[in-house]
N, C-alpha and C positions, 0 to 999 in steps of 0.2 A: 292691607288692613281690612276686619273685618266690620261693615257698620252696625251698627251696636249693639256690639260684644263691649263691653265697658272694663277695664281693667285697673285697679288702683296701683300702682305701686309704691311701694311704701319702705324708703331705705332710711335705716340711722347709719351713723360713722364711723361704719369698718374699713378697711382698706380696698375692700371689691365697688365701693360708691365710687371710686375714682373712673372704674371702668364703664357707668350705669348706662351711657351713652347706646356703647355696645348692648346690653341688655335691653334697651326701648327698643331698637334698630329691628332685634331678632323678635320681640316680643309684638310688636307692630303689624307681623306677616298677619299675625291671626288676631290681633285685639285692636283698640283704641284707649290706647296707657292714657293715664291720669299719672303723675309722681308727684308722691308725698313726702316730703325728706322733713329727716329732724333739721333744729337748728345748726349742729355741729357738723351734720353731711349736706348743709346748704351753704356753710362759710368753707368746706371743700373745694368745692366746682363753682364753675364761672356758670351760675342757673342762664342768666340770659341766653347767651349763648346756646346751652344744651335745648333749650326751648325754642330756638333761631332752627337750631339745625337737625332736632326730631319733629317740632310743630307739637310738639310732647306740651299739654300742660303741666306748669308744675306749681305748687305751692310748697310753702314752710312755714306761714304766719299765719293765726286765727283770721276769719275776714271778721268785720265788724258787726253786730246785730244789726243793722243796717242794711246792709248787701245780701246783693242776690248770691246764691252760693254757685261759683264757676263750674264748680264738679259735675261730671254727668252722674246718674247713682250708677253704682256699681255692681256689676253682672259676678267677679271674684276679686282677691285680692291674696297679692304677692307682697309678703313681708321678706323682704332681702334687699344688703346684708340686715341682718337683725344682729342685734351686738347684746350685750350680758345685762347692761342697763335698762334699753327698750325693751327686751324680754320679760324682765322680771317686773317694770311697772306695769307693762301691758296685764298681766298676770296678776296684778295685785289691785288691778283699777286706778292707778296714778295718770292720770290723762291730764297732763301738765305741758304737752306739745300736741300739734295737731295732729302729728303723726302715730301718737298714742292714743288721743281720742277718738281716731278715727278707726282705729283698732279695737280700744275698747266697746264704742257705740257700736260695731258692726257684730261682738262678736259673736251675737244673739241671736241674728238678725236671719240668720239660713244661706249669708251669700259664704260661698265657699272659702277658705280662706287658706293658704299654702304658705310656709315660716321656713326661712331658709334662716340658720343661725351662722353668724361666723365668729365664735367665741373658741378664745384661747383654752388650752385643754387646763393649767390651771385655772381657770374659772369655772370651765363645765367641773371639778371637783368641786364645787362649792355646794352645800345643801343646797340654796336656792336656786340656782340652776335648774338642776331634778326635780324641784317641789312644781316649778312653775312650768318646764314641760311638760310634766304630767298635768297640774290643774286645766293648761289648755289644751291639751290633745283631750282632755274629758268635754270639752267643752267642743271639742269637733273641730280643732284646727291640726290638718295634716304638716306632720315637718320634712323637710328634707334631709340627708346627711348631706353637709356640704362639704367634706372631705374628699369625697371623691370630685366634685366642680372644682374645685380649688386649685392652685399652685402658685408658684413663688414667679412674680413679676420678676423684670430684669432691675428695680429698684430691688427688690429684696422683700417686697409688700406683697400680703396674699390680695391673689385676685380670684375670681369666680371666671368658671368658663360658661358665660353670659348665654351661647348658642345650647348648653346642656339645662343651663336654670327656666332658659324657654320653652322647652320640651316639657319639663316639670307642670308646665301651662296647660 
């Protein structure tokens, strides 16, 4: 691990959140992850747990105006999986999960920021798809193809090959 190099990462509920474990493990050589999951990829995974066994912080609920905020600030941030929903509010300012918000609030901001998408290819046909990769790659957020990370679990479920998305780092 490196100390501090600060890393967010930041997964909604695509089928490669299942593996994200994997993902902290390799991403950890060179950073100090932070994970941000939507609420949909936090009722996935057993969070405790994966927090027990990376020492990975993670959140998925706003903390209160009250509290101190846990997060260290953040040096870049890896949005993966990124699904067709978080995409497209991230892109239109909908910050209605943390893990939006914290995407939206950043993206201004100069900390680097790297979109792994893992959307169905009918969905990447949808005009908004397109409209909203472009608006953020104009806004300076690098994407990855995640086609090539990809392949089919022995369930049947796309996964990310977790040690090639940390390279992407």
């Amino acid at each position: 691990m490196s100390a501090g190099r600060s890393l967010y990462v930041i997964a909604s509920a695509a089928p490669p959140v299942l593996g994200i474990a994997e993902g902290i493990d390799a991403l950890q050589q060179r950073w100090n992850v932070s994970l941000i999951l939507s609420p949909a990829a936090a009722s996935w995974i057993d969070v405790d747990k994966l927090a027990a066994t990376t020492g990975c912080l993670v959140r998925s609920e706003a903390r209160l105006p009250t509290e101190q905020d846990p997060l260290p600030k953040a040096d870049a941030i890896l949005a993966a999986p990124l699904t067709f929903n978080t995409l497209n509010k991230w892109a239109a300012g909908i910050a209605d999960t943390l893990a939006v918000a914290i995407l939206c609030e950043l993206l201004g901001t100069g900390v680097p920021i790297t979109a792994v998408p893992c959307v169905k290819q009918a969905l990447r046909e949808h005009p908004a798809y397109s409209d909203s990769i472009t608006r953020l790659r104009e806004a300076g957020v690098r994407f990855v193809d995640a086609d090539p990370l990809s392949h089919r679990r022995d369930d049947g479920l796309v996964g990310f090959d977790w040690s090639r998305v940390a390279r992407e780092m």
